[in-house]
FILOTOR-785249 format. One record per residue (C-alpha): residue in three letters; x, y, z. Coordinates in steps of 0.001 Angstrom, whole numbers. Example, Ala and Ser with C-alpha at 12.3 -4.5 7.8 and 13.67 -1.06 7.14 Angstrom:
// residues 2
+-------+---------+---------+---------+
: kolvo :      xx :      yy :      zz :
+-------+---------+---------+---------+
:   Ala :   12300 :   -4500 :    7800 :
:   Ser :   13670 :   -1060 :    7140 :
+-------+---------+---------+---------+
// end
This chain:
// residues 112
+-------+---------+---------+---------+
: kolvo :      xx :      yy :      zz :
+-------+---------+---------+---------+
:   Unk :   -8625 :  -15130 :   -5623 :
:   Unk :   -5492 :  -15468 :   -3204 :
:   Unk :   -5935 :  -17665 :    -154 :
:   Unk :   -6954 :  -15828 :    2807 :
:   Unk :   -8933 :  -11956 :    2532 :
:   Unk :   -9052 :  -12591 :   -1243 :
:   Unk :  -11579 :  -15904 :    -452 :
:   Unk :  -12715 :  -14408 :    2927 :
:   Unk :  -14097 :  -11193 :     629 :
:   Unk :  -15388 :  -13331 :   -1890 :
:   Unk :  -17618 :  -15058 :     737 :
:   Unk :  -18580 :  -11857 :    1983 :
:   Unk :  -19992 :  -10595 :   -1723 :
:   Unk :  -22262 :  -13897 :   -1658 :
:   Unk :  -23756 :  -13532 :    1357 :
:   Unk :  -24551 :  -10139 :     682 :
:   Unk :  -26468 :  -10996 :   -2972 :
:   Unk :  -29437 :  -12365 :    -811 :
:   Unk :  -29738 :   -8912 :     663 :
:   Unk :  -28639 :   -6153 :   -1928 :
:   Unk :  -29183 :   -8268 :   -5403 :
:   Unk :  -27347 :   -5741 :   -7343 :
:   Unk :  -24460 :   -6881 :   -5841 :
:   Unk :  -21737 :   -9074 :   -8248 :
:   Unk :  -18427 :  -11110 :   -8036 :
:   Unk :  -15994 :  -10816 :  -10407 :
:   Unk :  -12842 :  -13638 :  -10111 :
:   Unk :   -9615 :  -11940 :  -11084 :
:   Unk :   -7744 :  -15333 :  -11596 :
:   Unk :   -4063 :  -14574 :  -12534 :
:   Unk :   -3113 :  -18027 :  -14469 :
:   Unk :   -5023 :  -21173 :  -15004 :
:   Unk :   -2718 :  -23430 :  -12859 :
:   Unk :   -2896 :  -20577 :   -9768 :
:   Unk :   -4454 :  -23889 :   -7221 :
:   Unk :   -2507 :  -26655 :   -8854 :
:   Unk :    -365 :  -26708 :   -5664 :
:   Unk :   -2797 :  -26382 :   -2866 :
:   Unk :   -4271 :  -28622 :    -439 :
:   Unk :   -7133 :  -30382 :   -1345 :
:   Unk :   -9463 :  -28096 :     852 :
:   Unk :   -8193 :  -25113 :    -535 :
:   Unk :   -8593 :  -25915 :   -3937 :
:   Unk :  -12378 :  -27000 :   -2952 :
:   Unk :  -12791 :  -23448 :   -1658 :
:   Unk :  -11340 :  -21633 :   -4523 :
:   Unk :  -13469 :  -23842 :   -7096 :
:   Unk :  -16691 :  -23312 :   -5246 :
:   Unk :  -16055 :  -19745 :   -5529 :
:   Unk :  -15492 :  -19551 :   -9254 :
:   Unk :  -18631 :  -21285 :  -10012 :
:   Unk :  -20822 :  -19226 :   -7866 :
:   Unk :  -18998 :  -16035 :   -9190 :
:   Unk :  -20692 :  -13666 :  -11607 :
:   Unk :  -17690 :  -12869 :  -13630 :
:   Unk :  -14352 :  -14693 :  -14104 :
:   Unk :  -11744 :  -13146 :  -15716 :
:   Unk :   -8621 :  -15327 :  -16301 :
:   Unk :   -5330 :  -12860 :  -17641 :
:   Unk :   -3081 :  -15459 :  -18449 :
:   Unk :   -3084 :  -19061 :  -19002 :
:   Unk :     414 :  -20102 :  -17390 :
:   Unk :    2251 :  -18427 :  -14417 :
:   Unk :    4685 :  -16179 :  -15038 :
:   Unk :    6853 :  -13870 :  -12067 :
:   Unk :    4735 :  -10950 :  -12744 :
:   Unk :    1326 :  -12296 :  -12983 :
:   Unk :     189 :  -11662 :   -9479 :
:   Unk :     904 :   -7929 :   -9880 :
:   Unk :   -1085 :   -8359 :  -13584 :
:   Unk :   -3784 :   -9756 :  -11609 :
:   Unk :   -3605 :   -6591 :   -9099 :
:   Unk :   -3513 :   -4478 :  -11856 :
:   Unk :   -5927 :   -5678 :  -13403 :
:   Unk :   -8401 :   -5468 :  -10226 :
:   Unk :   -7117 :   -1654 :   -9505 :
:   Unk :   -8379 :    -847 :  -13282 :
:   Unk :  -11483 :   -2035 :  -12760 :
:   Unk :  -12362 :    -650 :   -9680 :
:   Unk :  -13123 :    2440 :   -8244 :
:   Unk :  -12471 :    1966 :   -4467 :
:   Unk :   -9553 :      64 :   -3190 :
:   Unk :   -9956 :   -2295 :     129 :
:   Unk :   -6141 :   -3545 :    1066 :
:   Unk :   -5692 :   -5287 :    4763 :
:   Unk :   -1817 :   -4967 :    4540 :
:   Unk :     734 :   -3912 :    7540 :
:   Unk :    2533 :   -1634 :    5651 :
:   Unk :    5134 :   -4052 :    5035 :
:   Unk :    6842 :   -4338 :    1559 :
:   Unk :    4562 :   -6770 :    -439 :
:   Unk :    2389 :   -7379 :   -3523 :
:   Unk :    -341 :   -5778 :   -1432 :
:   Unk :    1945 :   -3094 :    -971 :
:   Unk :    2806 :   -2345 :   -4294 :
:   Unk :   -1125 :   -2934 :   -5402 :
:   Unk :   -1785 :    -155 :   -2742 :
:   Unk :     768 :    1845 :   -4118 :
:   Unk :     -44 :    1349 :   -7996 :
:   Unk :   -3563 :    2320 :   -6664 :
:   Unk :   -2412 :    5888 :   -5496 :
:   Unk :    -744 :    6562 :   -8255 :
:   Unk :   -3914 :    5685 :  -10530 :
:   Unk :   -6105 :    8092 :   -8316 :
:   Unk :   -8034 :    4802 :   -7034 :
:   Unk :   -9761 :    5842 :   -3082 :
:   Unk :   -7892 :    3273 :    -814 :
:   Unk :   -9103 :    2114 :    2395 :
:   Unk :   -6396 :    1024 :    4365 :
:   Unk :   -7221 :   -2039 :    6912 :
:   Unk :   -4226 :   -2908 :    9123 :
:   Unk :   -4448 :   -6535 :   10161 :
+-------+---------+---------+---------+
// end
C-alpha cells in the first residue's frame, strides 16, 4: 500500500474482479498512521483502496524504522510469486527481492 506500483497494482486487482471473480485484494498496511503525512489526494486514493479491499491486514499500530521491511515480509510470506518493478538499485524493494530468493519465492523482475 506504498504510493506508486503498490496503488497502481491494487487498481489493477479491482478491475480484474469484474472479469475473473476469484480474484482478491489483500492490504498489507505496515502501521496505522502510514498516510498521516500525505497530500490530501493521496490519502483519498489509499482510503478508497482499503475499503474496496478484500482483506486488510494491519502489522503494527505505530511506525517504527523497520516496519516497511515487516510489511514486505509479511507480503513475501504470504505469497507464492513475487512481482518487484525495481532498477536494481539498493532499496527496500531490493532487499524484499532479495529476502524473496532466499525464501524460495518465484520473482519476476520488472525493470522500470
Amino acid at each position: 500500500m506504498a504510493l506508486g506500483v503498490d496503488t497502481y497494482a491494487a487498481n489493477i486487482v479491482l478491475n480484474l474482479k469484474a472479469q475473473y471473480p476469484g480474484i482478491t485484494l489483500e492490504c498489507a498496511i505496515p502501521c496505522e498512521t502510514q498516510a498521516v503525512k500525505w497530500n490530501e489526494r493521496d490519502r483519498d486514493i489509499y482510503y478508497d483502496l482499503i475499503a474496496k479491499c478484500d482483506k486488510e491486514t494491519l502489522l503494527q499500530q505505530n511506525y517504527t524504522s523497520d516496519c516497511m521491511q515487516k510489511r514486505n515480509e509479511y507480503m513475501v510470506d504470504n505469497s507464492d510469486y513475487v512481482i518487484a518493478v525495481w532498477n536494481g538499485k539498493p532499496s527496500g524493494t531490493g532487499n524484499t527481492v532479495k529476502y524473496a530468493k532466499k525464501k524460495n519465492r518465484v520473482v519476476l523482475l520488472v525493470n522500470p
